[in-house]
N, CA, C and O of each residue as an XYZ file, in Angstrom:
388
protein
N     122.326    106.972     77.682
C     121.377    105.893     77.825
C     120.664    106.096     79.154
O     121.079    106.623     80.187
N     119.660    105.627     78.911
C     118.534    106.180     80.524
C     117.378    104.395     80.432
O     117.073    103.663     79.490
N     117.116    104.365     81.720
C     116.302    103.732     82.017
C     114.822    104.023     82.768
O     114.783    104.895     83.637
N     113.732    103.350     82.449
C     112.401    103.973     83.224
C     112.048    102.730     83.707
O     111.010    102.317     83.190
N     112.582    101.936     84.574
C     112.233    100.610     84.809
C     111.419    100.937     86.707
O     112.162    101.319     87.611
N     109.819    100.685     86.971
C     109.563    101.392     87.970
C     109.838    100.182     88.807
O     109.882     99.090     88.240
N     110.038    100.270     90.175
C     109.996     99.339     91.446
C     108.859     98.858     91.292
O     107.944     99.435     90.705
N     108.792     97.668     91.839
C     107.880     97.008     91.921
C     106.953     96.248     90.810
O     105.726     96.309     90.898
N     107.788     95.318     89.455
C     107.525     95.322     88.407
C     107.068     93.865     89.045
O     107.673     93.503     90.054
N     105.973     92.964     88.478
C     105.668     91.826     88.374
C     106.758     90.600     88.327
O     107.633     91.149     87.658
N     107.197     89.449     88.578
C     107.931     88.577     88.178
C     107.719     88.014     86.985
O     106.523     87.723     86.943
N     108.378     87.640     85.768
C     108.065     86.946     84.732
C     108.236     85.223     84.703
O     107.992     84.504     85.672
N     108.510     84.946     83.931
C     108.651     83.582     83.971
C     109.100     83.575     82.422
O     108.357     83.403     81.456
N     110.861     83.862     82.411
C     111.360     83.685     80.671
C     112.701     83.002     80.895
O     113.291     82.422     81.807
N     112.864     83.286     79.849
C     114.306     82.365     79.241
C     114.968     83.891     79.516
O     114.594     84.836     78.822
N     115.996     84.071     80.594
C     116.793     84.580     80.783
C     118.391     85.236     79.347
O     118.714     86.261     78.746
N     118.695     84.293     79.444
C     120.069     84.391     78.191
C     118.877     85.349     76.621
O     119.246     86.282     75.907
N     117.487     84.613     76.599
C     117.364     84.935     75.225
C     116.502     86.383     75.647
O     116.721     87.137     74.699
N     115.851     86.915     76.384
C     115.830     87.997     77.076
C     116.809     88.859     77.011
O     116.391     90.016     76.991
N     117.940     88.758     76.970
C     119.327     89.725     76.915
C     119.268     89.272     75.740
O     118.706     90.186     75.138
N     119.478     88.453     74.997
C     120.024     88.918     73.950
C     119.319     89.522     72.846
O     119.777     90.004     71.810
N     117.518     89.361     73.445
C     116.669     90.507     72.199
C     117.184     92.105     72.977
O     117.479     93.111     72.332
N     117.188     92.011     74.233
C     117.794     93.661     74.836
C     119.207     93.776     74.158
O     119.433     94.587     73.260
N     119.694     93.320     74.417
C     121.175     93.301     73.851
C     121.297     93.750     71.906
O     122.261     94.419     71.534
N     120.488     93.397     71.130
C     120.580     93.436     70.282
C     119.420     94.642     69.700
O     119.468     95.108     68.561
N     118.490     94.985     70.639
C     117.658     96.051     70.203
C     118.629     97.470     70.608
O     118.604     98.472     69.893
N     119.492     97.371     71.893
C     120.263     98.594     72.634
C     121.563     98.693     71.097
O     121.828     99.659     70.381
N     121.993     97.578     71.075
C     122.953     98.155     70.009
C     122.369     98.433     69.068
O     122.556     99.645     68.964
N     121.551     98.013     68.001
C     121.659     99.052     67.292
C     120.752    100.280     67.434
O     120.858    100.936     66.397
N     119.955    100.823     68.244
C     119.781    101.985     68.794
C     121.098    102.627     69.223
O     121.309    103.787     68.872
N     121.765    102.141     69.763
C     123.268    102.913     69.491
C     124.163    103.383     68.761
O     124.873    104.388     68.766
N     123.926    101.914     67.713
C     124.635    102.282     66.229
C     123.945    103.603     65.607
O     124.701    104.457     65.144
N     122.576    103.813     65.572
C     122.013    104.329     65.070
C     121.733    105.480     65.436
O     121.047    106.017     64.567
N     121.992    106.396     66.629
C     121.645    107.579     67.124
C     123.016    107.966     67.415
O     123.903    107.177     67.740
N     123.184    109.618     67.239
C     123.903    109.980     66.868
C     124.596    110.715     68.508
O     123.957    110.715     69.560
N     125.858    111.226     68.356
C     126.304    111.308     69.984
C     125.734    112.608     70.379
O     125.954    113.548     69.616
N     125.174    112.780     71.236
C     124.548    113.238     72.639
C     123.090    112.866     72.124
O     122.163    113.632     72.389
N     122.882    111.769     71.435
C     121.453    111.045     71.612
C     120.946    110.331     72.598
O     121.653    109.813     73.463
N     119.124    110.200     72.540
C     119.486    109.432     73.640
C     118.706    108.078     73.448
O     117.708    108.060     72.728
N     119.129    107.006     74.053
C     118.405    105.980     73.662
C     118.083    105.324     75.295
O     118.895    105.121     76.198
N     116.511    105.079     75.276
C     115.547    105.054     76.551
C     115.408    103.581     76.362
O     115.127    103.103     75.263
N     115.597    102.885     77.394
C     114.965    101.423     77.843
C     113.713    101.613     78.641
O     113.823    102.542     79.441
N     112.420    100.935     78.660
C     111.906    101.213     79.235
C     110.639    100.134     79.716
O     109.725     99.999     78.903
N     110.593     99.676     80.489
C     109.908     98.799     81.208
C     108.422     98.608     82.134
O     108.338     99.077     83.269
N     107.584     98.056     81.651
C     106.322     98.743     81.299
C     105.119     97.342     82.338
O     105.438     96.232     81.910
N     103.954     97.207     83.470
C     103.733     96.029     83.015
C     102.236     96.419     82.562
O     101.753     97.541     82.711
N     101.685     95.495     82.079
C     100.615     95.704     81.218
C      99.418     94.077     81.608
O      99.735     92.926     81.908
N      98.209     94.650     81.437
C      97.138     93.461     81.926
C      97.724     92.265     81.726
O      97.298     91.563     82.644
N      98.805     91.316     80.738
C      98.782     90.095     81.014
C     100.195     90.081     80.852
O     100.668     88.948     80.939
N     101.148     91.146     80.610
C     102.239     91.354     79.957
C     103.365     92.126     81.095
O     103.073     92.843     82.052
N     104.417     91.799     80.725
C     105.492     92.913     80.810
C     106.107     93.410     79.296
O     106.606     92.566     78.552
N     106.016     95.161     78.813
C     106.354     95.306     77.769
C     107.802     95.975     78.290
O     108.132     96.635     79.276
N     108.441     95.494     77.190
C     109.670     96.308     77.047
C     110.038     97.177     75.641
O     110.059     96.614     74.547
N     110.297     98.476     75.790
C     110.598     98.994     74.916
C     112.005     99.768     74.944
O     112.467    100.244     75.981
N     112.871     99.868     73.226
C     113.378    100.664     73.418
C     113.138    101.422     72.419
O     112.690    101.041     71.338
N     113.495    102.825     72.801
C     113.582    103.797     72.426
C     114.622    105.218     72.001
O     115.121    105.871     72.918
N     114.885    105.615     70.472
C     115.876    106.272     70.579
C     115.917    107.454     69.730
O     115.294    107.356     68.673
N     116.427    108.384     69.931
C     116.525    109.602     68.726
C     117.278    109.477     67.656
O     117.861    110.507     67.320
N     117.488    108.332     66.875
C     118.278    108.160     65.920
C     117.283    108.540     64.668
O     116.234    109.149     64.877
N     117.636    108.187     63.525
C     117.384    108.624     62.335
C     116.077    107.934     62.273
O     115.158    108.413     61.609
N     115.950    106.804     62.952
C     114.729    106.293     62.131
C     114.515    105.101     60.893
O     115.380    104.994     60.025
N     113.755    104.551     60.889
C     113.794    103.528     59.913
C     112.310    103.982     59.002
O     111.159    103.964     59.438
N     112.718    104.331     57.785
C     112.134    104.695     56.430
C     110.946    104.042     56.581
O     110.974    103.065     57.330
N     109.677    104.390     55.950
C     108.678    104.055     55.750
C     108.567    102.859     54.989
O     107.744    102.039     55.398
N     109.444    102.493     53.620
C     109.597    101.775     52.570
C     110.260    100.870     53.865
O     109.343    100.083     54.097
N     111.014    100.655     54.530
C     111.493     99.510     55.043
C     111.093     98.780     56.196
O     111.613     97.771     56.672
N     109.908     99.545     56.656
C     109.828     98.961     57.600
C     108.428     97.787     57.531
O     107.935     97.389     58.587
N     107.903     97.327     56.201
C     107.567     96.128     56.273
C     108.519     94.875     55.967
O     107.950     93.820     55.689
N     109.784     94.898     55.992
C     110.527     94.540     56.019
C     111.614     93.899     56.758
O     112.232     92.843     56.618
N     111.663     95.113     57.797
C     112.688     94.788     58.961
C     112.789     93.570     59.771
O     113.837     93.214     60.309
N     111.643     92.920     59.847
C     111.416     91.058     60.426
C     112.625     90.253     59.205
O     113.309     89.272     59.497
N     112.639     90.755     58.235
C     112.733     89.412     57.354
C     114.425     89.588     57.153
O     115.135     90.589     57.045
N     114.716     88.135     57.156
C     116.455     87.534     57.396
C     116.825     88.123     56.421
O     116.215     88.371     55.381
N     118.397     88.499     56.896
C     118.860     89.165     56.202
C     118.989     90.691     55.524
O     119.963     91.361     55.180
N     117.555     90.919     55.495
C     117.403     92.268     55.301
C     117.889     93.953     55.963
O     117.511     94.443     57.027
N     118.607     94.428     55.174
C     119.124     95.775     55.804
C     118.331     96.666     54.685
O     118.012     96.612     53.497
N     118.216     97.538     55.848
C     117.876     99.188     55.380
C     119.148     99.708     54.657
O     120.337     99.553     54.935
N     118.281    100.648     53.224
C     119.620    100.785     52.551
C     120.059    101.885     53.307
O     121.153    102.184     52.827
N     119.782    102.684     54.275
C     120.733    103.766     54.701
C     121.741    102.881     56.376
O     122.531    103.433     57.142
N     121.338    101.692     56.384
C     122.419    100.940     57.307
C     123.343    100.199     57.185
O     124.210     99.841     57.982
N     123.003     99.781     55.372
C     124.088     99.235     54.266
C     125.317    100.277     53.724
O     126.453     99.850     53.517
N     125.013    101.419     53.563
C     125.947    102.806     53.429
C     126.350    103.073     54.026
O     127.540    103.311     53.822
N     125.795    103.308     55.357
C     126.039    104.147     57.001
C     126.884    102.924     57.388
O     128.054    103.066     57.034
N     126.805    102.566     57.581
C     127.697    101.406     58.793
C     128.444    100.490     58.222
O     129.556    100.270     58.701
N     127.983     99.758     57.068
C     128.818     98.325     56.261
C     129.012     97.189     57.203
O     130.023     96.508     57.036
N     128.533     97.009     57.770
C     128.343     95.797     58.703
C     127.111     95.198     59.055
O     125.975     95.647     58.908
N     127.543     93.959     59.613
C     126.152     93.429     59.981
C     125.771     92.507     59.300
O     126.655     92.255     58.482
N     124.660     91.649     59.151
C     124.067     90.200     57.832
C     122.855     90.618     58.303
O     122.193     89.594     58.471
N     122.302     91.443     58.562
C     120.652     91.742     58.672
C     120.038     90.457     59.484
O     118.975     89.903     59.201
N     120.752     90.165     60.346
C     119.554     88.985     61.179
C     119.530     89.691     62.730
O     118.936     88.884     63.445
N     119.817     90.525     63.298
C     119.614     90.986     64.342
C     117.822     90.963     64.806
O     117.322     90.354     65.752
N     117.057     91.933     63.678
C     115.736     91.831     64.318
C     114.892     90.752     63.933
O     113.677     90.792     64.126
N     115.554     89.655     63.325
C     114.673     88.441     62.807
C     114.984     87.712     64.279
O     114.071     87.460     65.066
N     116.751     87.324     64.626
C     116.373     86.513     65.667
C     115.429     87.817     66.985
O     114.763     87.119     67.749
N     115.314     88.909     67.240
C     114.542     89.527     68.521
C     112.922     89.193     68.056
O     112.127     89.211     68.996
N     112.338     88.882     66.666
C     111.174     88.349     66.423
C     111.272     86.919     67.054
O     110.950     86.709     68.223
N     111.669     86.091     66.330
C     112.011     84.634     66.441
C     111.963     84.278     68.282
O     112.205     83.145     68.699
């Protein structure tokens, strides 16, 4: 895991707890999902009215077919329903939400 977070980033003004827990929940499963000596990049960005955060990882990827999808409750990718067996598919509904 690596970080690109530069000095001197703007102050925000957020909800702390729910901030970690969209990071928190985007890092795991980029973890779940990339395979070992992968790498998965946090990376911290600021932008004209914004601070973006992204992560980023060498994992498999999420299918073309699923990814108008991935917002909506409940929903898993069928290769994360096989691969892993865990989970209720609300991870990236609440990091939308």
């Amino acid at each position: 895991m690596v970080a690109d977070v530069p000095p001197g980033l703007p102050h925000a003004f957020v909800d702390e707890n729910r901030l970690e827990q969209v990071l928190r929940n985007l890092l795991h499963n980029s973890v779940r999902h990339t395979s070992p000596g992968g790498i998965v990049a946090v990376v911290a960005k600021a932008e004209a009215e914004a601070i973006v955060h992204q992560v980023k990882d060498t994992g498999e990827g999420i299918a073309p077919a699923d990814l108008p999808h991935i917002w909506e409750r409940f929903y898993q990718a069928q290769n994360a329903r096989t691969r892993l067996g865990n989970g209720a598919g609300l991870g990236l509904t609440l990091v939308k939400d």
